[in-house]
N, C-alpha and C positions, 0 to 999 in steps of 0.2 A: 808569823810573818806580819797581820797585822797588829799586834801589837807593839811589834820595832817601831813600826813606821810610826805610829801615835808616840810612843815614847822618844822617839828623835825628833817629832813635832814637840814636844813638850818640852824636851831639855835646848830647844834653839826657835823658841816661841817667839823670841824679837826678830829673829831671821823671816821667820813665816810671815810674822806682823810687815817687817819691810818690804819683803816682796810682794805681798799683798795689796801691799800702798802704792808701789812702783805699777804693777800689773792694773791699779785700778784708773790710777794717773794717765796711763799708756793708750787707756780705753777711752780716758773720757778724752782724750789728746788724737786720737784715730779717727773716733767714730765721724763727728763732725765733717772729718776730710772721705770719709766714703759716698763713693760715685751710687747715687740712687738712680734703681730703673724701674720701670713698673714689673717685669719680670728679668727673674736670671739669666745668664747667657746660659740657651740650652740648646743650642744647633753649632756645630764645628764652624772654623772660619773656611768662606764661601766666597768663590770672586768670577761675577757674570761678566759675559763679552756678548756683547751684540756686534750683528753686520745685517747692514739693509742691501738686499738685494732686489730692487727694484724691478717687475715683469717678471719676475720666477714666482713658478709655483710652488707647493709646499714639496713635492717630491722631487723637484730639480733644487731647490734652496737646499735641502737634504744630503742630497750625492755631491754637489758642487761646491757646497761653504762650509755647511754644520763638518762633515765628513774631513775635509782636510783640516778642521779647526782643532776638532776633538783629535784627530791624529795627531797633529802639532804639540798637546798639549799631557797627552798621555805620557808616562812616566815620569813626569815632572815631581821631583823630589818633593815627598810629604804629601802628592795626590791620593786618594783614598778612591773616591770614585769619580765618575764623569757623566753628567747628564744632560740631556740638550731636549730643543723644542724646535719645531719647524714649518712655519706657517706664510702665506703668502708675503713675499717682498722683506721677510723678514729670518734671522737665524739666532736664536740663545742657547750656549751652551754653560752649564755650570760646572765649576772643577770644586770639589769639595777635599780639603785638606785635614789632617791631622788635628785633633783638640790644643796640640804642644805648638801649633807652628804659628808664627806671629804674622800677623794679616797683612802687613802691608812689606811682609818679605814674600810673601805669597804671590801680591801683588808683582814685585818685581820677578819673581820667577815665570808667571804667563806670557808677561810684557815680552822681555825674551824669547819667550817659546813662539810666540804669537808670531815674529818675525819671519819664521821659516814657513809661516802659511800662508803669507799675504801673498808671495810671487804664484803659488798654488791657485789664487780664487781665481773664477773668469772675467771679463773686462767688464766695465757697470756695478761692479758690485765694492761697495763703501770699505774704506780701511775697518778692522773690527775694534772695537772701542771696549773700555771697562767701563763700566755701571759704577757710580759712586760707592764708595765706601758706606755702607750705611749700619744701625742696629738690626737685630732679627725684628724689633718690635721698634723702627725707627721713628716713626710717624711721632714726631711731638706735639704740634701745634697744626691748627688747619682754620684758614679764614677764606671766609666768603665776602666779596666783592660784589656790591649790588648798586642800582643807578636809580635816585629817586624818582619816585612815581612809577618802577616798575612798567609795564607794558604801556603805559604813557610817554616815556622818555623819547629824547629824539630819536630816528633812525640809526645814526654814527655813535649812540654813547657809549656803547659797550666794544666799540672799535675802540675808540679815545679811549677807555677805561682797562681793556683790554692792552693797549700800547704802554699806558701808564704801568698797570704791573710786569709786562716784561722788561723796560728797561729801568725803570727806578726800584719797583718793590722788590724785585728777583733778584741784583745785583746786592741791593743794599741786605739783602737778608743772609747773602752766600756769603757777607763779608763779618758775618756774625763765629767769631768762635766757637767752635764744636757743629756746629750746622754743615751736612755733608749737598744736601740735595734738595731742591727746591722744586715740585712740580707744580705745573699749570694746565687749571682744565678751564673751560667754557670761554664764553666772549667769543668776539669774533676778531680772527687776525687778520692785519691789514695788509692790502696787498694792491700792486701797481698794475691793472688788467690792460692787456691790449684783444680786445673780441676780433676776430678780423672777419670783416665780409668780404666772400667769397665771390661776389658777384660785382666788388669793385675790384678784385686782386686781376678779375678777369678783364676788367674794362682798360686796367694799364699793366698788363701784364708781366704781371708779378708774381713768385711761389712763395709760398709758405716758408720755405728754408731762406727767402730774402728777410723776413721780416723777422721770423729768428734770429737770424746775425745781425742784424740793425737794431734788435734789441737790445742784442747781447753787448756789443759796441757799443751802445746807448751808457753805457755806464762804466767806461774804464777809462783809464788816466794814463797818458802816453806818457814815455819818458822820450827826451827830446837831444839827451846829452849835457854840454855844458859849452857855453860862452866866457872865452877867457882873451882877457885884458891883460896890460901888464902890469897889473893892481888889483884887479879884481879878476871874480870865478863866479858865474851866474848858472844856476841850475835852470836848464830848458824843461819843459816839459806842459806835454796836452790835456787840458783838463777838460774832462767830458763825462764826470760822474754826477747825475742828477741830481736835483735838490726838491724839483717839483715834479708833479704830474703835466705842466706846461712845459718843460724839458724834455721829458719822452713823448711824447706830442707830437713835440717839433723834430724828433730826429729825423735823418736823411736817411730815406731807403738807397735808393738811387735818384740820377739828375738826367735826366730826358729833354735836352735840346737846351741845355742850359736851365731848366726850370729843375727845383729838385721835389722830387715826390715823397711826403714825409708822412711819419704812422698814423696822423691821422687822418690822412686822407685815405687810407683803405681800411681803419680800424677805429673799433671806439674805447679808445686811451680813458682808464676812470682810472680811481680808488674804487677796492671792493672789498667785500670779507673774503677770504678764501674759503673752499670747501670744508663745508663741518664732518667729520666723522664720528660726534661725539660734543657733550655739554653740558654745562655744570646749571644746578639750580639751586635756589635756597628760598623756602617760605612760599614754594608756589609762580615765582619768579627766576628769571636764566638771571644767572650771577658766574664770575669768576671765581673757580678754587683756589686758593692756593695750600700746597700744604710742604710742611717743612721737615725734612728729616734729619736725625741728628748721626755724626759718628758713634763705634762703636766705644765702649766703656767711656763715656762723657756721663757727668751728673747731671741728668738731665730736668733739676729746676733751677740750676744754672742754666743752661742752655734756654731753659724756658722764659727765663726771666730778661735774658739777655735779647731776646728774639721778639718778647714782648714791650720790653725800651726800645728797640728798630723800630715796633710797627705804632709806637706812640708819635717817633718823631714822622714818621712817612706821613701821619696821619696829617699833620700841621700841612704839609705843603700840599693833600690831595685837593681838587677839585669839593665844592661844597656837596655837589649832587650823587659824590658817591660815598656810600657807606659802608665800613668795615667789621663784621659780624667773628666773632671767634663759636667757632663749629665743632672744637675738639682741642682738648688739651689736658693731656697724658699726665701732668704733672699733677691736675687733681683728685687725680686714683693716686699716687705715691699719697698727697696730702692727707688725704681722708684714712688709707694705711696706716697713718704713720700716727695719726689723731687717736686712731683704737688703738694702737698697739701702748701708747703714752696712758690714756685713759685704762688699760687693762693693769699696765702697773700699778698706776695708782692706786684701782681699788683693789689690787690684790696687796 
């Protein structure tokens, strides 16, 4: 037997030789275009849903949300298993699918399913949402966000610093190709506080649920209808969405003999951080995380490279005082791989 084989190699040795050249051509023509990751895909495709249930404990978040979620979503073609987690104000359940089944048909099969469990949840508790698409080993790049002179800096800078990365750095990054998800930890987020004393709500008697809905109305924009001409069409409408913290200030709780009594006079109206539950540090000093995750099967020193041209241009328009640290970046394990594997050919 093997001797055929050799002698049909032999008698059609320019066959072998062309395919040999073709097959090698093929290779040096593929490889280039293959998607690099620090490890293989080794876990089936996986698609999380979260729902915030805000005041439930971990044993009613349980019965009430996880429970109709995961029933919702049971026999859903190509599910394999169903795993969930259940802890205060909060519910994850995971649907784990087949190795054969393509992820973002997976995607659309929960999205569906999902539907039949939302009329099920009980009131307060958030539509359930999917979790980014991301790699098992997503995590590409991660920078830290820090404010010169560290615990010197002014009071607000890591408010302003913190502002600064969620509306320009987090947007401009999500807008990068192959980048699925974008998290942020530390800084302090900004936020419009109304403190109210109780001992003035009492001198002009006022409740608590007044200065809620005056807050809340502090920021919405009426529609008014329309003003029509017989040429023209003019869109009415009440503008009353703030701009400043001297706009919520001034709202109207209510008006008492013609005078109106506004939030601040039973509240002290600032800018504040909100509640921290949590905070990012670097080098000894509180710093903003940021870290970036990519989709699944993306090259990810494309990705890397592409994420790292983002964070050159954001860098131009940051503030002088703050500084941009890279903290982790997945792409220089691939590199340094890829250096011994090169180096081992060589000297073999």
């Amino acid at each position: 037997m093997l001797g055929n084989i050799v002698q049909w190699v032999i008698n059609r040795r320019w066959l072998v030789v062309l395919a040999t050249v073709i097959v090698a051509l093929w290779t040096v023509y593929v490889i280039p275009q293959m998607p690099l990751d620090v490890l293989p895909a080794f876990a089936p495709p996986q698609v999380e849903i979260q729902a915030e249930a805000p005041g439930l404990a971990p044993e009613e978040v349980e019965s009430l949300v996880t429970l109709p979620i995961e029933s919702a979503i049971n026999g859903t073609p190509g599910v394999t298993a169903v795993r969930s987690s259940s802890a205060a104000g909060i519910s994850v359940v995971r649907a784990i699918f087949t190795s054969s089944t393509d992820t973002y048909q997976a995607r659309q099969l929960i999205t569906e399913r999902l539907q039949q469990a939302v009329g099920k949840l009980p009131p307060g508790v958030e539509t359930p949402q999917l979790s980014p698409t991301t790699s098992p080993v997503g995590l590409v790049v991660q920078y830290a966000f820090t404010v010169a002179d560290g615990v010197k800096a002014a009071p607000n800078s890591l408010m302003v610093a913190r502002r600064i990365v969620d509306w320009q750095v987090t947007n401009r990054l999500l807008a990068v190709p192959g980048v699925s998800q974008v998290l942020v930890f530390g800084g302090d987020e900004r936020q419009f506080q109304v403190l109210v004393d109780p001992v003035k709500l009492a001198a002009f008697n006022i409740t608590l649920d007044q200065v809620t809905q005056a807050t809340q109305k502090a920021n919405v924009n009426a529609a008014g209808g329309f003003y029509i001409t017989p040429d023209t069409e003019r869109l009415i409408r009440g503008v009353g969405r703030i701009e400043s913290i001297e706009d919520l200030q001034k709202s109207t709780i209510v008006s008492r003999n013609g005078t109106p009594v506004r939030l601040q006079d039973v509240a002290d109206v600032k800018i504040g951080a909100a509640l921290q539950r949590g905070d990012g540090g670097f080098n000894g000093q509180r710093a903003i995380i940021v870290m970036v995750n990519k989709q699944p099967s993306i090259d990810t020193p494309t990705v890397t490279r592409a994420v790292e041209k983002a964070v050159a241009e954001i860098k131009v328009g940051l503030p002088k005082d703050i500084k941009v640290t890279t903290t982790f970046r997945q792409d220089s394990y691939i590199e340094s791989s890829v250096d011994n594997v090169r180096s081992s050919l060589i000297q073999g």
